[in-house]
C-alpha positions as CSV (number, residue, x, y, z in Angstrom):
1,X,95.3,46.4,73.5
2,X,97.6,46.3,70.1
3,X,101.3,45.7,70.5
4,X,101.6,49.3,69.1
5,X,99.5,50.5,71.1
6,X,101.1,49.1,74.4
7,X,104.3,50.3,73.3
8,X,103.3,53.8,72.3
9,X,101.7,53.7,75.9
10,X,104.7,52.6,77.6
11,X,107.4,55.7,76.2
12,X,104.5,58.3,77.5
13,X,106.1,60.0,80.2
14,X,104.2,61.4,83.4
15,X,103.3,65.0,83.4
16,X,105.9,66.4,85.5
17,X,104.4,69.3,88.7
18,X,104.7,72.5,88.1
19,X,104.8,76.1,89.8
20,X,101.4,76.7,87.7
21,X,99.8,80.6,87.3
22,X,99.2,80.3,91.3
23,X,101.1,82.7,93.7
24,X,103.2,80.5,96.5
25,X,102.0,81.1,100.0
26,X,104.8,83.1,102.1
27,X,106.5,81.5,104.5
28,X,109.4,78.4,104.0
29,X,109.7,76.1,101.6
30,X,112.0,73.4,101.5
31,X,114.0,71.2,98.6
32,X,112.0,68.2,97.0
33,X,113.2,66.3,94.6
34,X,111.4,63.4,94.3
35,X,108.8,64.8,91.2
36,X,111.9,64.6,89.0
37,X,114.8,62.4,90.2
38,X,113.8,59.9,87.7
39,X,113.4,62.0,84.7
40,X,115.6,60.7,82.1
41,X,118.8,62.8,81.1
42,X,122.4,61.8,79.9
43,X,125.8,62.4,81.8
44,X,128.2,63.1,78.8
45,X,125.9,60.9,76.0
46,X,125.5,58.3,78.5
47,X,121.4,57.2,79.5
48,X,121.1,58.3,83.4
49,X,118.5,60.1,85.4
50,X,118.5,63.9,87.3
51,X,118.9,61.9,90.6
52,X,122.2,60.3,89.7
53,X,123.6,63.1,87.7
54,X,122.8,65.6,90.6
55,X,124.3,63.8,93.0
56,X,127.4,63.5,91.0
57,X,127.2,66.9,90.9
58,X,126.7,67.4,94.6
59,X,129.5,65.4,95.7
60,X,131.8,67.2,93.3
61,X,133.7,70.7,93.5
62,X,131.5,73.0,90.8
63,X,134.4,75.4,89.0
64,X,131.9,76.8,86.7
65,X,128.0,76.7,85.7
66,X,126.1,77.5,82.4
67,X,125.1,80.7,82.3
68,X,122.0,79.5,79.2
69,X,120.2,76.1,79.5
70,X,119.7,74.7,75.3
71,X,119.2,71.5,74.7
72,X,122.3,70.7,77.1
73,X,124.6,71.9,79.9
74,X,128.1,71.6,80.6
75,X,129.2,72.2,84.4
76,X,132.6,72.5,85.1
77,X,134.5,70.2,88.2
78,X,137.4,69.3,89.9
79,X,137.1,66.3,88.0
80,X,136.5,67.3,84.8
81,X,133.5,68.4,82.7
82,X,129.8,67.2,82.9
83,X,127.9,67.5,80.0
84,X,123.9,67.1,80.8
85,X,122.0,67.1,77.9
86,X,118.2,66.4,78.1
87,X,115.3,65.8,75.3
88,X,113.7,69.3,74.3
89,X,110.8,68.2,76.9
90,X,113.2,68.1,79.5
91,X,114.2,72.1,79.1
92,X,113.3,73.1,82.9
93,X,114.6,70.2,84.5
94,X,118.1,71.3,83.3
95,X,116.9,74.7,84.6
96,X,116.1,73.6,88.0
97,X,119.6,71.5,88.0
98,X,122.0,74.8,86.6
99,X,120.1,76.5,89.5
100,X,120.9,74.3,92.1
101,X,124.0,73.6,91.0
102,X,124.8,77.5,90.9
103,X,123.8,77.2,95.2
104,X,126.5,74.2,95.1
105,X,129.3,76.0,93.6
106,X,128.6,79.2,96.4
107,X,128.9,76.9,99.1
108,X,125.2,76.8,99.9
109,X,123.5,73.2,100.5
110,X,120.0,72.9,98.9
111,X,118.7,70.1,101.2
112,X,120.0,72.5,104.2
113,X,118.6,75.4,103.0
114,X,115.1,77.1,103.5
115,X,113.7,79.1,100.9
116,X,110.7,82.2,101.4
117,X,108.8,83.3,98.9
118,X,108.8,87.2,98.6
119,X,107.7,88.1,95.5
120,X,106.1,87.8,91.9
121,X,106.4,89.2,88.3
122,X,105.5,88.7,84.8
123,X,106.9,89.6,81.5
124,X,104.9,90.8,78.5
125,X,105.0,87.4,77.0
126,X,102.5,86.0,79.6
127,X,105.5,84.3,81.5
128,X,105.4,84.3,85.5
129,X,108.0,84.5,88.0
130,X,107.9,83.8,91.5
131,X,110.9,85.0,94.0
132,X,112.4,83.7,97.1
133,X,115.0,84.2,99.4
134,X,117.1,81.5,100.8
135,X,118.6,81.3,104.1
136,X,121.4,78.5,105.6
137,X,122.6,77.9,108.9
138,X,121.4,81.1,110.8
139,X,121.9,83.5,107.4
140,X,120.4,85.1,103.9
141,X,123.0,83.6,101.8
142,X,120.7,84.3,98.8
143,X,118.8,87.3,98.6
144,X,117.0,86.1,95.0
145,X,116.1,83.0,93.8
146,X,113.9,82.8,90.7
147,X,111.6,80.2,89.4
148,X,109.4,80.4,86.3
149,X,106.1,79.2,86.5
150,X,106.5,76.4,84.0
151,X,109.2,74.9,85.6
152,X,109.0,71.7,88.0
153,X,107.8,72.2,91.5
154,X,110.9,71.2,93.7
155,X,110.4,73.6,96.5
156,X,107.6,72.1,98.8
157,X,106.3,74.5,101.7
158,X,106.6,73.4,105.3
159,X,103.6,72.1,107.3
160,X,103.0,72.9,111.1
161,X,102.0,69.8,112.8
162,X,98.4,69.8,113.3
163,X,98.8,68.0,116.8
164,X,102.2,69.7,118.0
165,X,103.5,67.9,121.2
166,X,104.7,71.2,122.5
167,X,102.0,74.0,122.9
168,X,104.7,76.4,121.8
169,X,105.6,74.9,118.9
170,X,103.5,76.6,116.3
171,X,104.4,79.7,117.5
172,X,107.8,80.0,117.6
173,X,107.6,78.8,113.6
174,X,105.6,81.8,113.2
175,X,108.2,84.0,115.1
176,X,110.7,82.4,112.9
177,X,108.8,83.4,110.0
178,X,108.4,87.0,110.8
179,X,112.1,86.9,112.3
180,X,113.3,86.2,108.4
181,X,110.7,88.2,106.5
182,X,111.5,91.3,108.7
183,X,115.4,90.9,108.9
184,X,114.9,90.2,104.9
185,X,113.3,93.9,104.3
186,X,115.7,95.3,106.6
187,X,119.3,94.4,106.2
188,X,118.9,93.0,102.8
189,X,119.6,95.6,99.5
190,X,116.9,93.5,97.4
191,X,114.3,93.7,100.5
192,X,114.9,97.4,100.9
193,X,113.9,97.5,97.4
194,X,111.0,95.8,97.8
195,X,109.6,97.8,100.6
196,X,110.6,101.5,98.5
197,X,109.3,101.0,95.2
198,X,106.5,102.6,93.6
199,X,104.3,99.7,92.8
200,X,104.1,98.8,96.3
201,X,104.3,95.5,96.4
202,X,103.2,92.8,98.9
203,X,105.2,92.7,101.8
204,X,105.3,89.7,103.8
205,X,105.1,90.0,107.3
206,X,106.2,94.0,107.3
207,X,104.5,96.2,107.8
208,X,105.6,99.1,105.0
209,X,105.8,102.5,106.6
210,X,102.6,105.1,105.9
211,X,103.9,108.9,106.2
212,X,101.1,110.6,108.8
213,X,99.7,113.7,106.5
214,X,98.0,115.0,108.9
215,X,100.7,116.6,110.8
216,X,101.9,118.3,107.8
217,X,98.2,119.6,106.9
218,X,98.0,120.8,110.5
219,X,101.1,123.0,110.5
220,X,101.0,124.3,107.0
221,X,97.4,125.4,107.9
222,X,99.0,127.3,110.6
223,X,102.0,128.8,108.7
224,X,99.0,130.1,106.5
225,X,97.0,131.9,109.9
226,X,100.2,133.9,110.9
227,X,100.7,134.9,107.5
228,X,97.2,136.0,107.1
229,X,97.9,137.5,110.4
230,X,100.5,140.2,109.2
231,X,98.2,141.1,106.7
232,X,95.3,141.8,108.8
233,X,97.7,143.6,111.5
234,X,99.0,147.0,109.0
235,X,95.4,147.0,107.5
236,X,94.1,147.2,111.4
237,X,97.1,150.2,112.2
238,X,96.0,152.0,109.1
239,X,92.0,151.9,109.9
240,X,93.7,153.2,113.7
241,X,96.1,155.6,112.5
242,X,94.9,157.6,108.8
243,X,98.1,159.1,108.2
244,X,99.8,155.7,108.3
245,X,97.3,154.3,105.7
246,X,99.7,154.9,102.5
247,X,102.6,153.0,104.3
248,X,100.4,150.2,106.4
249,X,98.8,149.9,102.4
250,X,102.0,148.6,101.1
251,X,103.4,146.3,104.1
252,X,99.9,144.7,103.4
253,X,100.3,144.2,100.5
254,X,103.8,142.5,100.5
255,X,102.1,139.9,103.5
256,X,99.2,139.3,101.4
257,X,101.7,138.3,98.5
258,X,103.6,136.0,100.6
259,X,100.5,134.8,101.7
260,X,99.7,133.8,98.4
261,X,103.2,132.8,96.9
262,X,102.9,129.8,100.4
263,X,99.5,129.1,99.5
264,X,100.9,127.9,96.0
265,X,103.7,126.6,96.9
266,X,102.3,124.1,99.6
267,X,99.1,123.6,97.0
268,X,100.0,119.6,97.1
269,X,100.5,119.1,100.8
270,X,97.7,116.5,102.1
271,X,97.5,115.4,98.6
């Protein structure tokens, strides 16, 4: 190998993991930061890496975060300002820094949090997003979290262990699971959503609510017998009684219109 060539090899820089086009699995994830702690940024011009930067970061009080990632981002401390600024490569690893520093400045600790995935969209421009929920120390203290599906994996999901020691083990995770799911499409405005809208989207571990029809077919069906009941009964008095017939005529013919006016207007019941 060429000096050239060894020293173009040694600037190429490893192919960081991304979310990809493949849905998450439900169920908790955790923080993992070790795919980019060592990607290269600067800390006000200065070389550094994401590992040193974030936790500089982390053991600072956050006044303010970036609402746009550019080519840099400037976070606002107790101690002053931090400008991260990163090669146009690096994009989504300021992304995945503004967003955890946004947790930060709410009080919420990343490496104490667990994060479930919910939920998916796309955008018209082929871009995918995949949504979680995170929850700290007993609580939803997020109720959306976004990540796009170019930008670095960081949240790695949790494992069962395959040989627990404790036969129970497994399945309280599981209960835990549906505990957080559930109390997420209950008590949460963003779950509620989730479980009303149109689309009907997955839901995870919930069960969404099917309205019975067939109760409402059943008594409709017999609002329309006793209607067609007090038709039948003046046509039966005027076969009975002749010199009724003129009157009994039009009392059946105002039941046979109601008849018809419920017939139409319950025409989409069972639908």
């Amino acid at each position: 190998m060429s000096a050239n060539e060894a020293s173009s090899t040694a600037h190429v820089e490893p192919e960081l993991p991304v979310y990809g086009r493949e849905r998450p699995a439900p169920g908790g994830y955790r923080l993992d930061l070790a795919a980019i702690a060592m990607c290269p940024l600067k800390d006000n011009g200065q070389p550094s890496t994401f590992a040193d930067i974030y936790r500089k970061l982390m053991n600072a009080k956050i006044l303010k975060v970036p609402e746009w990632v550019r080519g840099g981002a400037t976070f606002d401390t107790d101690a002053g300002e931090v400008t991260v600024s990163a090669e146009s490569g690096q994009f989504w690893v300021l992304t995945a820094l503004r967003d955890l520093m946004d947790l930060h400045k709410e009080g919420i600790n990343p490496h104490r949090a667990t994060w479930f995935y919910y939920g998916h969209d796309w955008s018209r421009d082929a871009d995918e997003l995949y949504l979680f929920f995170v929850v700290q120390d007993g609580k939803i203290v997020r109720e959306s979290f976004s990540c796009m599906h170019s930008a670095p994996r960081v949240l790695t999901k949790n494992k069962v262990d395959d040989e627990p020691i404790w036969h129970s083990w497994p399945y309280e995770y599981e209960a835990w699971n549906l505990y957080w799911y559930r109390k997420f499409y209950t008590e949460t405005l963003t779950g509620q959503l989730m479980v009303l809208r149109p689309d009907e989207p997955i839901l995870y571990n919930y069960a969404r609510a099917v309205h019975d029809v067939t109760r409402d077919v059943m008594l409709i069906t017999l609002v329309k017998v006793y209607r067609l009941l007090w038709v039948a009964v003046p046509l039966m008095v005027a076969i009975a009684f002749p010199i009724l017939r003129p009157y009994m005529g039009v009392v059946a013919a105002l039941c046979a219109a109601d008849l018809l006016w419920k017939c139409w207007a319950t025409r989409k019941i069972g639908r």
